[in-house]
C-alpha positions in Angstrom: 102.1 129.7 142.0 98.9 129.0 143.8 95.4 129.6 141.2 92.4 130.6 143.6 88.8 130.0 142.2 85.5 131.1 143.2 82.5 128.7 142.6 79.9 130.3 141.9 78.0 133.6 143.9 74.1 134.4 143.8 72.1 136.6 146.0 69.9 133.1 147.5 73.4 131.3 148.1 77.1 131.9 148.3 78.4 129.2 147.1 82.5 130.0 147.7 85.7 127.7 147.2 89.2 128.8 148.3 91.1 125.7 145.9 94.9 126.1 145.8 96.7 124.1 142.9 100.1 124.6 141.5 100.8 124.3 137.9 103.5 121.2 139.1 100.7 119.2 140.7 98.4 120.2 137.7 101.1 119.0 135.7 101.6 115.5 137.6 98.1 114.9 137.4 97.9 115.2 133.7 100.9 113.2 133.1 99.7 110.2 135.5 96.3 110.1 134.0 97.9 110.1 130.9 100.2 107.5 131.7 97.6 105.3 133.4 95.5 105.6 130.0 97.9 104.6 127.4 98.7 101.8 129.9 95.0 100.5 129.6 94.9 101.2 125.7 98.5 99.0 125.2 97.4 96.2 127.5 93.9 95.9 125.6 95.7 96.2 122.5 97.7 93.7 122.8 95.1 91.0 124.9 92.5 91.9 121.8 93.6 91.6 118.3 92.8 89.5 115.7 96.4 88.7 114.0 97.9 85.7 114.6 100.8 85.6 116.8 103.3 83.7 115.7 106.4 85.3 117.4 105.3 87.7 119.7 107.1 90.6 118.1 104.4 92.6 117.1 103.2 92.3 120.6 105.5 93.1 122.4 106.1 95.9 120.0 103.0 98.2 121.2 104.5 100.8 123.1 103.5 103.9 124.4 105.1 107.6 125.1 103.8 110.8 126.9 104.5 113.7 125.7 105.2 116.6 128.4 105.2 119.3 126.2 101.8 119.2 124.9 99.9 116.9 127.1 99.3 114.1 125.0 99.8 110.6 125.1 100.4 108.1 122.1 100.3 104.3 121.7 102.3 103.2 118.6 104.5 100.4 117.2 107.5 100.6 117.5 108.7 99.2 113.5 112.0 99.2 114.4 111.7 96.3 117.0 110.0 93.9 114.1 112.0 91.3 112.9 111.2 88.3 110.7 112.2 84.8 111.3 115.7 85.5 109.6 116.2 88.2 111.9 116.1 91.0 109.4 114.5 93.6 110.6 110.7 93.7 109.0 108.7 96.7 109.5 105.2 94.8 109.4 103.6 96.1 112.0 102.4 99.3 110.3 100.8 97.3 107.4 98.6 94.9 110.0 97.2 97.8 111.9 96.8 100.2 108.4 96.7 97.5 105.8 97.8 98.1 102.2 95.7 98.8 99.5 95.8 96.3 96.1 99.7 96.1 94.5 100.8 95.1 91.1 102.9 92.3 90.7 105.4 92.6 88.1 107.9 89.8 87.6 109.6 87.5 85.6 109.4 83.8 85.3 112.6 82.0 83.6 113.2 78.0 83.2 115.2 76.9 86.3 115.8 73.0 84.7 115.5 73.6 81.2 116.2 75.7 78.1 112.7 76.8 77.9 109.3 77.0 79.4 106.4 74.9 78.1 102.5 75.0 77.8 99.8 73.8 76.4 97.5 76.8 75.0 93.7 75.6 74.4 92.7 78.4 72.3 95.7 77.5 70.1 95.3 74.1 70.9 99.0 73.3 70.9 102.2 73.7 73.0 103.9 77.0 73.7 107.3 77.6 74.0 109.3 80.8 75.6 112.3 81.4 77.4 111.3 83.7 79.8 107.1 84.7 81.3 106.4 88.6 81.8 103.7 88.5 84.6 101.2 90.9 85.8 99.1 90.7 88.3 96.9 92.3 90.8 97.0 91.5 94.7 94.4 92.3 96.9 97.1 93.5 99.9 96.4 92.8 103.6 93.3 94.0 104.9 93.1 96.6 107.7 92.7 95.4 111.4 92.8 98.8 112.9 93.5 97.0 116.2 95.3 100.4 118.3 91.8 101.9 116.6 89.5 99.6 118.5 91.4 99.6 121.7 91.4 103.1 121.8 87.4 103.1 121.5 86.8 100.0 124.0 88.2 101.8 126.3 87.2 105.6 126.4 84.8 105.0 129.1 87.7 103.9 131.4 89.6 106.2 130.3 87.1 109.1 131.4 87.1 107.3 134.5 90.4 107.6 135.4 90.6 111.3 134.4 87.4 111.8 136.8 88.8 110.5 139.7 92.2 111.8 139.0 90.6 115.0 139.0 88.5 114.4 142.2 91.7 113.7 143.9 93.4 116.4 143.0 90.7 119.0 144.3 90.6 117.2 147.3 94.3 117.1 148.2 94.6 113.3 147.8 96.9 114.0 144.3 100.1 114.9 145.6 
């Protein structure tokens, strides 16, 4: 179904357009500008960062998706695809981009070559002996890089771009 718009009508000028664009080119348009911007947002994303990379994993776990439905395009990792050294699978990826806020450590600390643990206490000033250490602790957790973030916002400008000339093509019957 063809749209027809009229640009603009004053008694000085008659400014008039006859533009016909179907909802499916519409359509296309939006979906390759999308497509050609979460392109640009993954690639940056994963040539800026400041994790190391030991592996590769989390790199080459930066994908992308577009959404038909409601016009929208997402970049994301993709968890699943994580694995550790092991091979286990390690969802990581989440926490380098997010970070974690501080943790409590709770554990247990038993003698491993002997019956009991020793140390010397100062304020007591003399040894101490137990069989098993309660410990609690406080982490500080992994600070946030934000790295999808900051390629998002390095590269609005291009982004605009490519919805601009996207656009200018498909008024002009180049976007087919």
């Amino acid at each position: 179904m063809a749209t027809k718009v009229v640009v603009g009508s004053s008694d000085n000028i008659d400014l008039s357009s006859n533009i016909l664009i179907t909802q499916e080119e519409v359509d296309r348009y939006v979906n390759a500008c999308l497509r050609d911007s979460c392109t640009l947002v993954r690639d940056y994303a994963k040539e800026n960062h400041r994790y190391k990379n030991r592996s590769g994993e989390l790199t080459r776990a930066i994908r992308f998706r577009v959404i038909d439905k409601v016009k929208r395009g997402e970049v994301y990792i993709k968890d699943s695809d994580l694995k550790d050294s092991n091979g286990k699978q390690t969802p990581y990826g989440t926490y380098i981009n997010n970070g974690t806020g501080p943790t409590m450590v709770n554990r247990e600390i038993f003698p491993v070559r002997a019956k009991a643990l020793k140390w010397f206490d100062k304020r007591l000033g003399r040894d101490i002996f137990a069989t098993r250490v309660h410990q609690h602790y406080k982490k500080k957790g992994i600070k946030a890089e934000h790295f999808l973030e900051n390629a998002f916002d390095a590269c609005k400008g291009e982004i605009d771009r490519i919805f601009e000339e996207g656009l200018g093509d498909l008024l002009s019957g180049k976007f087919k």
